[in-house]
N, C-alpha and C positions, 0 to 999 in steps of 0.2 A: 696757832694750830700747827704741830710740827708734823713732818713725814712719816712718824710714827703713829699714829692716830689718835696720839692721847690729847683729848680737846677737853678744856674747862667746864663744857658745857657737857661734854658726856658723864664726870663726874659728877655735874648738878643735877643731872638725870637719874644717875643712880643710887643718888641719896635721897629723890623723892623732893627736889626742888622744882615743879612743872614749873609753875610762875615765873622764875629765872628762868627756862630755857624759852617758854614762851614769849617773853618779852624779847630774845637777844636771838633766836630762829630766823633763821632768814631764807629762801630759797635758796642763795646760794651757799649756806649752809649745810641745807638738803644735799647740797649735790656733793660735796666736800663728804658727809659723815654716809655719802652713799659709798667711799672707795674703801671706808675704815672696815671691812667683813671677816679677814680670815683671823684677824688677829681678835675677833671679842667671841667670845663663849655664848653660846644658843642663847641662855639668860641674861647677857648683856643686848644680845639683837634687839631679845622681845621687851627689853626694860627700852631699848629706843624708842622701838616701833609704839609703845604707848606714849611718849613721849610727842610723837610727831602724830597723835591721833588725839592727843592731847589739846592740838594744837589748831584743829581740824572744827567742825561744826560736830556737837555729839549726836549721834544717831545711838537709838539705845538697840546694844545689841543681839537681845530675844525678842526680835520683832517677826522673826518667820516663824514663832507658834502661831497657830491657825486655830481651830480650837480641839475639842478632848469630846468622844463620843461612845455609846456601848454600842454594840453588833454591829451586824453585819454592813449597815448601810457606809460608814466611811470606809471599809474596802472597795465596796462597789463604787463610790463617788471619786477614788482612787483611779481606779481602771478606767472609769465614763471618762473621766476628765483626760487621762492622759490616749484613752482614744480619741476623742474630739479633736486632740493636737496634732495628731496624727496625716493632718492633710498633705504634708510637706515629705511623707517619707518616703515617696517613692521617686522623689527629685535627687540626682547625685550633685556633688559637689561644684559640679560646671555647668547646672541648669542656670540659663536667666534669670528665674524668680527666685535663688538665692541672691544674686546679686542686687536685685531690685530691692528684696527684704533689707539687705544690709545697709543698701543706700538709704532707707528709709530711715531705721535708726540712727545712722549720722548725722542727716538732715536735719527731724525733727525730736526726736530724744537727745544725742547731744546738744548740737547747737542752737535749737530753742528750749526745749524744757528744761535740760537741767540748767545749762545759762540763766533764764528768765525766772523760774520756781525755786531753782536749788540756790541760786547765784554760784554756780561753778565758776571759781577765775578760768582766764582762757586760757591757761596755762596748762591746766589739767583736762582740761575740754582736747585741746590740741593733743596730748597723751593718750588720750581715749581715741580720738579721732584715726589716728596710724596706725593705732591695733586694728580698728574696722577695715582702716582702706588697705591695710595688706592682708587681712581677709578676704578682701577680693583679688586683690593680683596673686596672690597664692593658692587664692581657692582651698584654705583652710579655717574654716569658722572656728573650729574647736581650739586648735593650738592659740588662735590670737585672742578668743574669747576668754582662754585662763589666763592670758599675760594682763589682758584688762580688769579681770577683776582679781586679781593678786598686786595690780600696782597699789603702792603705799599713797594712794590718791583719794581713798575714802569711796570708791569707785563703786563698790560691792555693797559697803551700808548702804549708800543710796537707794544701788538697785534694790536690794532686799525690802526694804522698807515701801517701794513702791509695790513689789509683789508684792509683799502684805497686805495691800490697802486697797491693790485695784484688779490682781491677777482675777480673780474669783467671778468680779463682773465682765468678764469675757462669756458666761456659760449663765450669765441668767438670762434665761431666753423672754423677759418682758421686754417689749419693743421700748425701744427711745428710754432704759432705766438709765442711764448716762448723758452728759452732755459730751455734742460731738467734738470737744477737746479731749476731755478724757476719753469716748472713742480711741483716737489715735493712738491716745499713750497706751492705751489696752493691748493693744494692736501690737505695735512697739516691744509691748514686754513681752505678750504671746509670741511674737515673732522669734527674741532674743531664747526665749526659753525652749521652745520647738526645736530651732535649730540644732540647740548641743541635743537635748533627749534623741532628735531620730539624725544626729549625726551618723555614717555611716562605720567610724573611728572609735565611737562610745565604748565598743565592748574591748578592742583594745587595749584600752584603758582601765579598763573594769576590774572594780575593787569586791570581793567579796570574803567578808569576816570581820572583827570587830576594831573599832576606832573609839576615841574618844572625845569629847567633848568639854570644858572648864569654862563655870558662868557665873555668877553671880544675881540672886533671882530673890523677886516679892514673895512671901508667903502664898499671897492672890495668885501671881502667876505659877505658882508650884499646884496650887488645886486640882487642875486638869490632869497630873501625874498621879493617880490612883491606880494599882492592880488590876490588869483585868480592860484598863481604859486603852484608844484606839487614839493615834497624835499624827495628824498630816498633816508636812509643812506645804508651804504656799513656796517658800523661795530656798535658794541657796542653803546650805549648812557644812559649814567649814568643821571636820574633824581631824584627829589626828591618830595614825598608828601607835605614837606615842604616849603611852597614859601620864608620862612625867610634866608633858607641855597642857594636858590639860588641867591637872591638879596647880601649876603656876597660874594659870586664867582664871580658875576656881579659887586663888588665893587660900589652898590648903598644903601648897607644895613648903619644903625647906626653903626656898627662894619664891617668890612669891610675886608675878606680875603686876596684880592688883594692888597690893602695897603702894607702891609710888603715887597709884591716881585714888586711893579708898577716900578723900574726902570730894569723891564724883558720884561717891554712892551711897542713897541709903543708907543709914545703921542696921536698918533691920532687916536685909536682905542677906541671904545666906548661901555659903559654897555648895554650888550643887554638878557633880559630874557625870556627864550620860554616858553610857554605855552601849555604839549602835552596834546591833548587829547584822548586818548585808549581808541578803542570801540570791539578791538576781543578780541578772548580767548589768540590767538595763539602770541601776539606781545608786552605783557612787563610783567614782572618778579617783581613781591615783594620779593626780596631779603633781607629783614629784620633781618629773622634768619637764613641766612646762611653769611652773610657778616663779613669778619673780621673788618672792618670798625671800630675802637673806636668812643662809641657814636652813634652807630647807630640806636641805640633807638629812639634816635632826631633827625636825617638826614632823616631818611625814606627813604633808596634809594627805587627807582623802577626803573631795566634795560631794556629798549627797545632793541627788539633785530632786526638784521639786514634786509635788505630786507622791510622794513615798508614803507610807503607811506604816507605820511603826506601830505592836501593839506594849502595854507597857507592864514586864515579866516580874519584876521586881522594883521595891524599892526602900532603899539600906537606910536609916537616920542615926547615923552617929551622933553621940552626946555631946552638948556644948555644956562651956563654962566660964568663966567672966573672963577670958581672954577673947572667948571666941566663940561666935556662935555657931558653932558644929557643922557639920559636914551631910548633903544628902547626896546619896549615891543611886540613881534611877537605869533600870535596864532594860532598853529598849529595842524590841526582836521584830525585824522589817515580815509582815505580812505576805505572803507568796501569791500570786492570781489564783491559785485557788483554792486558796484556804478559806474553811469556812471558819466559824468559832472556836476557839480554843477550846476543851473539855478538860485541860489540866487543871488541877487547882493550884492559885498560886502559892509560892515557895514562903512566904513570912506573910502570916493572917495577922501579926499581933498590929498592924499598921496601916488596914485594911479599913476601909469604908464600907461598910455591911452591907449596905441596899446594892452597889454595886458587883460585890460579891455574887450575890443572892442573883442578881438578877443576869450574871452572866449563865452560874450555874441553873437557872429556871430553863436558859436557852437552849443546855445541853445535854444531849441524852447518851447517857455510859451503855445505857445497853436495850435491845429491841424487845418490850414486853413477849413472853411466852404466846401469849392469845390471839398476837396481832402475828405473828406469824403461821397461826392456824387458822385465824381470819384469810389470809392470801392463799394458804394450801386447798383453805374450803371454796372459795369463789376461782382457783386453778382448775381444782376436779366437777367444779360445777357447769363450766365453761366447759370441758372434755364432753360431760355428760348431755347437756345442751345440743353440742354439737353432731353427736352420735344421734342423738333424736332426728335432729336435721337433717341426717342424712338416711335415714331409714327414712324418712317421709319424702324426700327426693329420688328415692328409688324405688318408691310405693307409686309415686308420680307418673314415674317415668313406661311404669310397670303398664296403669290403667290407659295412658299416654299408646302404648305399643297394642292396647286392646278396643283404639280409637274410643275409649269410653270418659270421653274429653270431660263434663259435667263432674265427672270424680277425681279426673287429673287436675281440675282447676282448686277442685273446693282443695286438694290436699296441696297444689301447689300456696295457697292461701294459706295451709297452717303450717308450712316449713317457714314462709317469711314473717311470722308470727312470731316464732320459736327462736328463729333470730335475730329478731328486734328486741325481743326479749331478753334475749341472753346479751347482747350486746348493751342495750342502755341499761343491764343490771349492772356488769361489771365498770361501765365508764363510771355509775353515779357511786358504786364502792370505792372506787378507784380516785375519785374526785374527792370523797368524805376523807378518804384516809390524806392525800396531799394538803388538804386546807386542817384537818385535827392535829395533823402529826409533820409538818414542812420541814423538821430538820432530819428526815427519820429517810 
């Protein structure tokens, strides 16, 4: 290995030799092809960094799909949830109970579960551990939260995959649906997740417009990407401003990440590039300069973070051919708090799931029948005319009232409160028929 960084084993990397570097990797290897950066090109980093994920336990990495739903309800299950989080937001950065939080995930999410569950070496456990604990002497959760899960440690599949699997059982409210191990870990992930969403720093940082995404994906797991369909992740989701680094990951670029590891994948899994688009404060991260990332100058990450609502605007399928199995291209437009259902029709029908179609368009109405709005003019001036009565009989009241002829002031005070029960439980039970017949109107 000379001063220059040209190492044997980075050539065996880039010809797509894993097996050779995996066999001759060694930590302090690691540390050596950590000082090789300015001198290798963005697609020389990212052909390492598979290289060294290669080398790793594989986590597969579309595990923060959650699943694919029509209406309204996974926006709303969006918002519930990331209110429910919300208990910690009005704690700043030097409250106790962050500190406690944090010691708690050192304790028992590093140093016992992922050690004992994951078999984290302690090597990498220790590298997690100093990001925590100068979270606390700096009293910055956020900055040392993306150095940990940007280290080349595998740090972030983990976590993601635990989101996946156990985030969701924080919010089913049956008693004892968990054992009290997983408890904790629940706890743990809610904790870690809570902190960055109601960091005080988040908006800051706050990415709003579009990123990209490069994956490699089942048929099965493309299903839920239909026009029209509603995608919450549970964890993490690493994008890029870059569309060049995602099309590399997607293994559709001129250079091609996935090339080097393609015999980790399926045959029959195909290049698929997302398209997010952020439109709040609150739901992706320019994590630029906080990322250890090498080269991330050129990557441009931007993290989306959990709980987000994506609905899904489009989506492209370019044609394959016996080199290659083609390319899907999915566009995916982040939901606002208060947006209700889309009413646009989508942009390419020819690709389209019909029932889903149908069944968005059943939900939305283009425009307010003519008659129901002379239904509400008639029960408006019905109510006016009601209440004119009411009030002629209240001063007819008032009248035999002033002529102590009390026996005629009662009987008519009796038929003013008549006229206005009347008139009132008319208009609530109209009022009620048209909310339950017509709810998006």
């Amino acid at each position: 290995m000379g001063s220059d960084g040209q190492v044997i084993l980075h050539v065996a990397s880039f010809c797509g030799h894993s097996e050779t570097v995996q066999f001759f990797l060694t930590d302090s290897a690691f540390t050596s092809l950590a000082n090789i950066s300015s001198q290798l090109t963005l697609f020389d980093q990212l052909k390492r960094a598979s290289s060294l994920y290669d080398y790793r336990e594989e986590i597969p990495d579309n595990i923060y799909i959650v699943w694919s739903t029509n209406g309204e309800s996974l926006i709303r299950k969006g918002r519930e949830f990331r209110k429910q989080i919300d208990l910690y937001k009005t704690y700043d950065n030097q409250h106790h109970l962050i500190t406690m939080l944090l010691i708690e995930i050192v304790e028992y999410y590093l140093n016992e579960y992922l050690t004992k569950q994951e078999n984290v070496s302690s090597t990498k456990i220790d590298e997690l551990k100093t990001c925590f604990r100068e979270a606390i002497d700096e009293q910055n959760y956020l900055k040392y939260f993306v150095k940990a899960y940007t280290l080349t440690n595998g740090f972030h599949r983990v976590l993601n995959k635990h989101l996946a699997l156990y985030i969701l059982h924080y919010f089913d409210a049956r008693p004892y649906s968990s054992t009290p191990a997983e408890y904790r870990l629940i706890n743990c992930l809610v904790h870690i997740v809570t902190l960055v969403i109601n960091h005080p720093d988040v908006r800051q940082h706050k990415y709003k417009g579009i990123t990209y995404r490069g994956m490699l994906m089942s048929p099965n797991d493309l299903k839920p990407y239909r026009i029209g369909h509603y995608i919450l992740n549970k964890s993490f989701v690493s994008t890029s401003k870059n569309r060049e680094v995602a099309q590399m990951y997607a293994g559709s670029g001129q250079e091609s990440v996935s090339g080097a590891i393609s015999n980790h994948h399926d045959s029959s899994e195909v290049s698929v590039i997302f398209k997010f688009t952020s439109k709040q404060d609150d739901t992706a991260l320019d994590i630029k300069h906080m990322s250890m990332v090498e080269g991330e100058g050129e990557e441009e990450e931007v993290l989306i973070l959990p709980f987000s609502v994506f609905q899904v605007k489009d989506r492209i399928e370019k044609g394959s051919n016996a080199d290659s199995s083609g390319l899907i291209e999915i566009d995916l437009e982040e939901c606002e708090d208060n947006e209700q259902i889309n009413n646009r029709k989508p942009k390419n029908n020819h690709n389209v799931n019909e029932s889903c179609v149908e069944d968005v368009n059943q939900r939305s109405i283009e425009s307010v029948p003519e008659w129901l709005i002379w239904s509400y003019l008639n029960v408006f001036f019905g109510v006016i005319f009601i209440g004119l009565i009411a009030i002629g009989c209240s001063i007819r009241t008032h009248k035999f009232k002033q002529q102590q002829n009390y026996l005629k002031a009662c009987k008519w005070s009796y038929i003013t409160l008549f006229i206005n029960c009347i008139g009132t439980l008319s208009g609530l039970a109209f009022t009620g028929y048209l909310i339950f017949r017509y709810p998006n109107i």
